[in-house]
C-alpha positions in Angstrom: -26.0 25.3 -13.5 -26.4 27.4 -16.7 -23.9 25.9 -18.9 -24.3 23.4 -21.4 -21.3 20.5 -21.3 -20.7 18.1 -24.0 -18.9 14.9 -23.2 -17.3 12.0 -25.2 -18.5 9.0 -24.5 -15.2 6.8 -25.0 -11.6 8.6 -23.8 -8.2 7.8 -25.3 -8.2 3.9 -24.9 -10.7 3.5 -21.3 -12.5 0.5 -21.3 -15.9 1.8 -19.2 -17.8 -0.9 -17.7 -20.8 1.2 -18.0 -22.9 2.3 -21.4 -24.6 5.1 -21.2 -26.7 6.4 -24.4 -25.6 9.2 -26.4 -27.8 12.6 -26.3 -26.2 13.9 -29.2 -24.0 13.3 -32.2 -20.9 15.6 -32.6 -21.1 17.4 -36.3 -19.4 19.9 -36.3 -16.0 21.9 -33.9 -14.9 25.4 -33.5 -11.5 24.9 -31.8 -11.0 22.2 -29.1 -13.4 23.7 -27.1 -16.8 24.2 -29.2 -18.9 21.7 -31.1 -21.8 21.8 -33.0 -24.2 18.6 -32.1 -27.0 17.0 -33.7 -29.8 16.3 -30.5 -30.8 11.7 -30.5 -32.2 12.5 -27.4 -34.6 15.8 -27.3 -35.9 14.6 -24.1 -32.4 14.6 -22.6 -32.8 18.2 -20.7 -36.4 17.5 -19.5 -34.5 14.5 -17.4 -33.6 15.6 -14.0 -29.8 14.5 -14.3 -26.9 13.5 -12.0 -23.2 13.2 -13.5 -20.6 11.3 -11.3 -17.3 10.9 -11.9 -15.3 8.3 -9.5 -14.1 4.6 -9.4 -16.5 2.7 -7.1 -18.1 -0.2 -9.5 -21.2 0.0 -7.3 -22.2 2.5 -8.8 -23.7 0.7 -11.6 -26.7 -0.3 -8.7 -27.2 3.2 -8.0 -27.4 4.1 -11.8 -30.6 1.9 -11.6 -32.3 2.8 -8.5 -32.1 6.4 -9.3 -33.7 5.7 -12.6 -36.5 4.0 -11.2 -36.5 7.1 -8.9 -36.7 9.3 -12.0 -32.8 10.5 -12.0 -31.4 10.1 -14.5 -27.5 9.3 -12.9 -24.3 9.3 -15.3 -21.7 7.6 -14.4 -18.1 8.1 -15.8 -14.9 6.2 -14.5 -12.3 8.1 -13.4 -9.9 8.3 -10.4 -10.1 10.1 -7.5 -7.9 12.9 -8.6 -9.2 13.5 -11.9 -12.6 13.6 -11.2 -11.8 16.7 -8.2 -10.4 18.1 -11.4 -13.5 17.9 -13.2 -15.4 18.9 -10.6 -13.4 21.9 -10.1 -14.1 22.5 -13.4 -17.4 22.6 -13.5 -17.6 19.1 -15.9 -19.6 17.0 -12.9 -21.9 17.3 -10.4 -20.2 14.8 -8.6 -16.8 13.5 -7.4 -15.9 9.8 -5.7 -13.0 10.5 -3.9 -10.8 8.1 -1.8 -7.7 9.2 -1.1 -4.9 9.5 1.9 -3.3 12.8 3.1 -0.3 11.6 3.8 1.3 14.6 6.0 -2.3 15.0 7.7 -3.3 10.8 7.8 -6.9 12.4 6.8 -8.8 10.9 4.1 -10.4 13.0 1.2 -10.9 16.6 2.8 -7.5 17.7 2.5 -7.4 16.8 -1.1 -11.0 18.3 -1.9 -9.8 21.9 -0.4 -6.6 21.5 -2.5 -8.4 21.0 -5.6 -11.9 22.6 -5.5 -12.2 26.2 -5.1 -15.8 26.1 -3.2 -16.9 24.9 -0.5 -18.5 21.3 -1.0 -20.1 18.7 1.4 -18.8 15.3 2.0 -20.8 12.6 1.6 -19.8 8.8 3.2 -20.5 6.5 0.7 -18.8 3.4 2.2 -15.9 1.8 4.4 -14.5 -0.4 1.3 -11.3 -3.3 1.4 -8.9 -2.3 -0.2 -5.6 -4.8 -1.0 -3.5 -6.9 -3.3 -6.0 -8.6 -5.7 -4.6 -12.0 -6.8 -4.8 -14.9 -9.5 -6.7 -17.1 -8.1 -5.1 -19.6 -5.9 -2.7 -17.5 -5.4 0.0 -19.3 -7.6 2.7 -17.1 -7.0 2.3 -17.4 -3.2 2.2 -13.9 -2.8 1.8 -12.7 1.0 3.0 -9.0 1.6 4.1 -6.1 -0.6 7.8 -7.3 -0.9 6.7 -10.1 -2.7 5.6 -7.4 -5.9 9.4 -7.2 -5.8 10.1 -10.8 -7.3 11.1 -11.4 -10.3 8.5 -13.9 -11.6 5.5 -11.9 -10.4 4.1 -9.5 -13.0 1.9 -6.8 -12.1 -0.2 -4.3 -13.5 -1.1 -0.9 -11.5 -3.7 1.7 -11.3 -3.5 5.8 -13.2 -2.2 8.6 -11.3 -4.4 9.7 -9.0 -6.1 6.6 -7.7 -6.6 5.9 -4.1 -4.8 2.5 -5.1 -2.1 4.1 -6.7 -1.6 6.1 -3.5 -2.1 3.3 -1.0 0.4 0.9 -2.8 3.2 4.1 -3.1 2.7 4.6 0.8 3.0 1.0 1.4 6.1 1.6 -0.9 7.4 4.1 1.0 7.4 2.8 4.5 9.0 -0.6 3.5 11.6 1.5 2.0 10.9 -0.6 -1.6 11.9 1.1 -5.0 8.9 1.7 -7.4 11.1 0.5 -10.0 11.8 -3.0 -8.1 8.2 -3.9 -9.3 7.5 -5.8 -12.4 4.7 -4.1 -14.1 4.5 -0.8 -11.9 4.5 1.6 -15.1 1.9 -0.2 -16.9 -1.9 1.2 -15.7 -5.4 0.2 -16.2 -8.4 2.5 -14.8 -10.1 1.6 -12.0 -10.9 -1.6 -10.2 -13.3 -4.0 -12.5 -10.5 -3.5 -15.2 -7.5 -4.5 -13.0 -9.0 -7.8 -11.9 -9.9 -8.6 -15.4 -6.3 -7.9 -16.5 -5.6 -10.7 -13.6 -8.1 -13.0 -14.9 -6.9 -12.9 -18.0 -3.8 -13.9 -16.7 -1.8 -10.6 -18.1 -0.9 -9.9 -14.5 -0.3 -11.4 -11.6 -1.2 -8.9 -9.2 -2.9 -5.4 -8.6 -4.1 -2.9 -6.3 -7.8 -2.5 -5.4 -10.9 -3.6 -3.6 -11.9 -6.7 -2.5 -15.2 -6.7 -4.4 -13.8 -6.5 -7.7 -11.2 -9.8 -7.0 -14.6 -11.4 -6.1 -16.4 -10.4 -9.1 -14.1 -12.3 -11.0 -13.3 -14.9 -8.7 -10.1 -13.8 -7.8 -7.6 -14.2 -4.2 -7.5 -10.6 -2.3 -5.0 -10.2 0.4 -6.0 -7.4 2.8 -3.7 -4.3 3.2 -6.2 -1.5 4.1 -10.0 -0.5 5.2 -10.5 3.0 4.1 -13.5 5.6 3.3 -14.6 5.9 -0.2 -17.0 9.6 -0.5 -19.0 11.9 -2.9 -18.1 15.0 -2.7 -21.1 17.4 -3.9 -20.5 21.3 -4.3 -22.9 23.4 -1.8 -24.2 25.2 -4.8 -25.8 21.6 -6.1 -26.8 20.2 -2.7 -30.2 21.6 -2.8 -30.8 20.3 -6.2 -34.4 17.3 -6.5 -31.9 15.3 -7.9 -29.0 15.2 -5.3 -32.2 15.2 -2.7 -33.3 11.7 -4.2 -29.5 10.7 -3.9 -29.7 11.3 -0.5 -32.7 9.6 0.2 -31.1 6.8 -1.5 -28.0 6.3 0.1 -30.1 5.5 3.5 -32.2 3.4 2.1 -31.4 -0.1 3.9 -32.4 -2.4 0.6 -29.3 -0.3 -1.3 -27.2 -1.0 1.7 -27.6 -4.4 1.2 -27.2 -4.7 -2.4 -23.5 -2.8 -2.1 -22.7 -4.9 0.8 -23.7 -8.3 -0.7 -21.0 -7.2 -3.4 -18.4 -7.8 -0.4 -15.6 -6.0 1.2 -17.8 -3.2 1.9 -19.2 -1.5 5.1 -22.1 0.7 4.5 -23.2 1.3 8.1 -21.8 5.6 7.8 -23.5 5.6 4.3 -25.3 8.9 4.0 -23.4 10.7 6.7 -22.1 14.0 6.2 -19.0 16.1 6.7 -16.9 19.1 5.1 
C-alpha cells in the first residue's frame, strides 16, 4: 500500500535457506519502531515486488520464475501462524498457510478469519505429504507415533504455529500420548529444510514435516497425512500486476512440474481459489 516497511534480514537465531539482497543499511533508530536507512538499492521501489511469508521450500522455484517474469518475489520463512500475523499486520503481501481446525476438520479458512481482519482470497498452492521424516534407513525402526515415545529415539520439533507442530499434537491427542513422553519435543527448528538437516546431521532422530524435504536430503519419511498447503492474499492486493503474474504462474504446467518433481506433492488444484 502506502506505507514503507523495513525488515531484518536475519531474526533471532533462523537459519533461512534463502538470501535475498539487502535494499538498505540500517543507520540510525528512533524507538523500536523507526529507523533511519541508508538506500544499496535505489532501484528497489521501481521493482514491482511480492513479499511472502510461509514455510513451503518451493518456494525458492517461484522466487526465480517470477524474476524472469519481472517480480521481484521475497520470500521469508515463517510458520503458518506467524506469518497470518504478519499479514494481519500489514508486514506481507502474502501468507502460506497450512493448518487444521481442529473443532471444524477445515484447513486454513478458519484460522485466516481468526487472525486477519479483512476479507482475503485463498489460493491452492498444493496437496503436500506430510509425516515423520527419518534417518535414513530408518535405524531406530520407527513405524507410528508411539515409537517418538522411546527412550532411545531423539527428536527434534517444529515452532509454534506450524502446520507440523499441529498435525504431530493432533496425532498426540488422539493416541492419548503425553507431549512430555517425547524425547526432543521442546526443542524447535523453523520450517521443513532445517528439520531434515538437523536429522542428517544426526542431532535427531526424527521430525515432523513433508516428504520433499526427507528427500532433499536423502532421508526415510513415513506417511501420516496429505493436506493443503495455500496463499492467502488480502482482496485489497489481488488486483495488484504483481499478484496477477503470480497467478498466471501458478497454472503454468512447466512450474507444476518443477514442484512436483521435488516429490510428495500434488499440484493438480494449484491456482484454484476459495475464501
Amino acid at each position: 500500500g502506502n506505507r514503507l516497511v523495513t525488515r531484518p534480514l536475519t531474526r533471532d537465531a533462523v537459519v533461512s535457506h534463502v538470501f535475498n539482497p539487502a535494499d538498505a543499511v540500517v543507520i540510525a533508530s528512533h524507538g523500536n519502531r523507526q529507523v533511519d536507512l541508508q538506500l544499496l538499492n535505489r532501484n528497489a521501489g521501481k521493482i514491482p515486488t511480492l513479499v511472502l511469508a510461509g514455510s513451503d521450500p518451493s518456494a525458492s522455484i517461484l522466487v526465480s520464475i517470477l524474476r524472469d517474469n519481472g517480480v521481484r518475489l521475497i520470500w521469508i520463512e515463517e510458520e503458518s501462524m506467524p506469518a497470518l500475523h504478519a499479514l494481519a499486520r500489514g508486514e506481507i503481501h502474502i501468507a502460506g498457510c497450512n493448518f487444521k481446525d481442529r473443532v471444524t476438520g477445515v484447513y486454513n479458512a478458519p484460522l485466516v478469519k481468526e487472525i486477519v481482519p479483512f476479507p482475503c482470497t485463498i489460493v491452492r498452492f498444493a496437496v503436500w505429504r506430510q509425516g515423520i521424516l527419518i534417518g535414513a534407513g530408518n535405524p531406530k525402526s520407527i513405524t507410528h507415533v508411539d515409537d517418538l515415545t522411546r527412550s532411545n529415539v531423539s527428536f527434534i520439533n517444529r515452532q509454534p504455529g506450524a502446520g507440523s507442530r499441529g498435525l504431530l499434537n493432533r496425532l498426540l491427542w488422539e493416541s492419548g500420548i503425553p507431549a512430555g513422553d517425547i524425547r526432543g519435543y521442546d526443542k524447535v527448528v523453523n520450517g521443513h529444510l532445517a528439520a531434515a538437516e538437523t536429522i542428517a546431521a544426526g542431532l535427531a532422530d526424527c521430525s515432523i514435516g513433508i516428504e520433499a524435504a526427507a528427500r532433499a536430503r536423502e532421508l526415510d519419511f513415513l506417511l501420516l497425512s496429505e493436506e493443503p498447503y495455500d496463499l492467502v492474499i488480502p482482496n485489497h492486493f489481488f488486483n495488484l500486476p504483481a499478484v496477477t503474474i503470480l497467478m498466471e504462474t501458478l497454472k503454468m504446467k512447466s512450474f507444476q512440474r518443477q514442484v512436483e518433481a521435488l516429490g510428495g506433492y500434488d499440484t493438480a488444484s494449484m491456482g484454484s481459489t476459495g475464501n
